[in-house]
N, C-alpha and C positions, 0 to 999 in steps of 0.2 A: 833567247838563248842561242848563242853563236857556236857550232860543235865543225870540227877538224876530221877529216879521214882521207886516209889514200888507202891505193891497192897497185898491184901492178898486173894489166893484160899481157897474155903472153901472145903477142903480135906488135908490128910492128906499128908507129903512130897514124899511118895512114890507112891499112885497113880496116885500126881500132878505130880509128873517126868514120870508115864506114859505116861499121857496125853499131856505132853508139848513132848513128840517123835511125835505127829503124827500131823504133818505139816496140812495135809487135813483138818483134824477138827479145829486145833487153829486159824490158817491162817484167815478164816471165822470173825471172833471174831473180829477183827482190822478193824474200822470205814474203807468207801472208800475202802477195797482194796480186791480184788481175783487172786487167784490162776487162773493162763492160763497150767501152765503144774506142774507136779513134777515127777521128777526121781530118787528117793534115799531122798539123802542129796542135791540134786542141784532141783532149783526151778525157773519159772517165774511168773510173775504180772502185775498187774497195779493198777495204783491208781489214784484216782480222786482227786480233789479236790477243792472250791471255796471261792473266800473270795468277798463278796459281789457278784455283775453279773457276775465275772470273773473267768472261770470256765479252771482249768489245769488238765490235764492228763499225766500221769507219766508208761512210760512203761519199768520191768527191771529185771533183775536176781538176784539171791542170792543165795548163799550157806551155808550151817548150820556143825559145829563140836559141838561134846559133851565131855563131861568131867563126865565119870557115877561116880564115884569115889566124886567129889564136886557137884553133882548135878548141873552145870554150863550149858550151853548151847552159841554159840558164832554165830552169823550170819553176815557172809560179804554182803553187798545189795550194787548194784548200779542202777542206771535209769535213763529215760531223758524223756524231755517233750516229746509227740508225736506232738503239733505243737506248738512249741518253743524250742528256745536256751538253755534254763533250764535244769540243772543237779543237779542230788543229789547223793550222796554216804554217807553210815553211817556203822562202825560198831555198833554190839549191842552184851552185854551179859546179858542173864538174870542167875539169880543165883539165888535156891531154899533152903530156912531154914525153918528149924519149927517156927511154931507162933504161939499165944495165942488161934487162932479161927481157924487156917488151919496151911499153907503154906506161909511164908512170900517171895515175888516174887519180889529182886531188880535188875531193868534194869539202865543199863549205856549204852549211847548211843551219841559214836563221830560220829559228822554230820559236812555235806559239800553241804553246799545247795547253787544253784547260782540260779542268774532269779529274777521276782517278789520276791518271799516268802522270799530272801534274805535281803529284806527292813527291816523285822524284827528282832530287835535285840534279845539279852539273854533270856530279862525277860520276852518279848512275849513268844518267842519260847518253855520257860519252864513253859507260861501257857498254852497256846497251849497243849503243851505235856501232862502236868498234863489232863489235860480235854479229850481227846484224851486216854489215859492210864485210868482214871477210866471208859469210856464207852467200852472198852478191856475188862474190869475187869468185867464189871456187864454182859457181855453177854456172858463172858467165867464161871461166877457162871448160869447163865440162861444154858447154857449148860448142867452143870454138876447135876442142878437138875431136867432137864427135862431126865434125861439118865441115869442119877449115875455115881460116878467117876470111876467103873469097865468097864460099856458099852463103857463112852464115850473116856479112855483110849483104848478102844480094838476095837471100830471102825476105818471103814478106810474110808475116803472120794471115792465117787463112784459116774460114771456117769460126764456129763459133768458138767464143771465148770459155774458159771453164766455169762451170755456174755457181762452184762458191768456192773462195780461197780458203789454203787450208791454213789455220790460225798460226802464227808463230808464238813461242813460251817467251813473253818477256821476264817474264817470274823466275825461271828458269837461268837468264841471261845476267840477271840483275842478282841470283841470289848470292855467286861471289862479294860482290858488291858490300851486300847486305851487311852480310855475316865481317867484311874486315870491318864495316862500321861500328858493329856489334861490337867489336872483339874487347874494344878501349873501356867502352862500360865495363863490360861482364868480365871484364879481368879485375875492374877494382874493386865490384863486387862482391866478388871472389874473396879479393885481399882483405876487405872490413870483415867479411865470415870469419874467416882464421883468424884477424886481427881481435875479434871479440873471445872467439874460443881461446886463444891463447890469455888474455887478459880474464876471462871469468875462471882458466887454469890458475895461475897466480893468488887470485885471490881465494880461491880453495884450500890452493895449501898453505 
């Protein structure tokens, strides 16, 4: 499944390519998830997650290439439930252009999700994401103005990691979703109830 999103940093394209090097600090930023270690370019994690009471945790590796030349970045991710059958693999590239108010940030991101979360089709998944991606966004500008895009480019993550992420509501995200899905049944639903009532009227009187 191939899914679309951008965002825009409020900084300009080269401090944003700073800051998008330093894994410690972005990492953070991303609803449910932390950093367990980082070595370089190679990385692990985990992630939480729940969609109503049903709460999954995802534990996994990644590796990161860049491309300074296209301001590109490319992440290979894999991981698996901690208790479940559940896998996901996704690559992602994000790619940095100028924009109107910063930095314009589009990510593509092929995914391979099995388990639960795989009940949801496309158009969940790409709301999902979208909602997901601008709360990325608003707390990767909450970054940048609590530090400046010089500090927070030029820090480095220090000290231990948080020792359990706190879960994001995908349930939560998805149930707009749901509910327009819903809406086309349970309106015709609707229409055969009346449609009945009104024809067992008729033949009463």
């Amino acid at each position: 499944m191939q899914l679309d999103h951008s965002f825009t940093v409020p900084a300009d394209p080269d401090e944003a390519w700073k800051l998008f090097h330093d894994l410690g600090r972005v990492a953070p930023c991303m609803p449910g998830a932390v950093l367990d270690t980082l070595d370089g370019d190679a990385f692990t994690g985990r992630v939480k997650v729940k969609i109503g009471a049903v709460q999954m945790s995802y534990s996994g590796e990644g590796t990161v290439t860049r491309d300074e030349a296209a301001r590109s970045m490319h992440l290979d991710l894999s991981g698996s439930e901690t208790r479940g059958a559940g896998t996901a693999s996704a690559t992602v590239t994000a790619t940095l252009t100028p924009g109107a108010d910063g930095t314009r940030v589009h990510v593509r991101t092929d995914l391979d999700i099995t388990g639960r979360p795989a009940q949801f089709g496309r158009g969940i998944m790409t709301e999902v994401g979208d909602r997901l991606v601008q709360q990325f966004a608003g707390r990767l500008e909450e970054l940048l103005r609590d530090t400046g895009p010089e500090l927070a480019a030029g820090q480095t993550a220090t000290g231990a990691f948080p020792a359990e992420p706190e879960a994001v509501d995908l349930g939560a995200a998805a149930l707009p979703v749901l509910l327009r899905k819903a809406a086309v049944p349970a309106a015709a639903v609707l229409a055969a109830v009346m449609l009945i009532r009104v024809l067992r009227g008729r033949s009463r009187g």
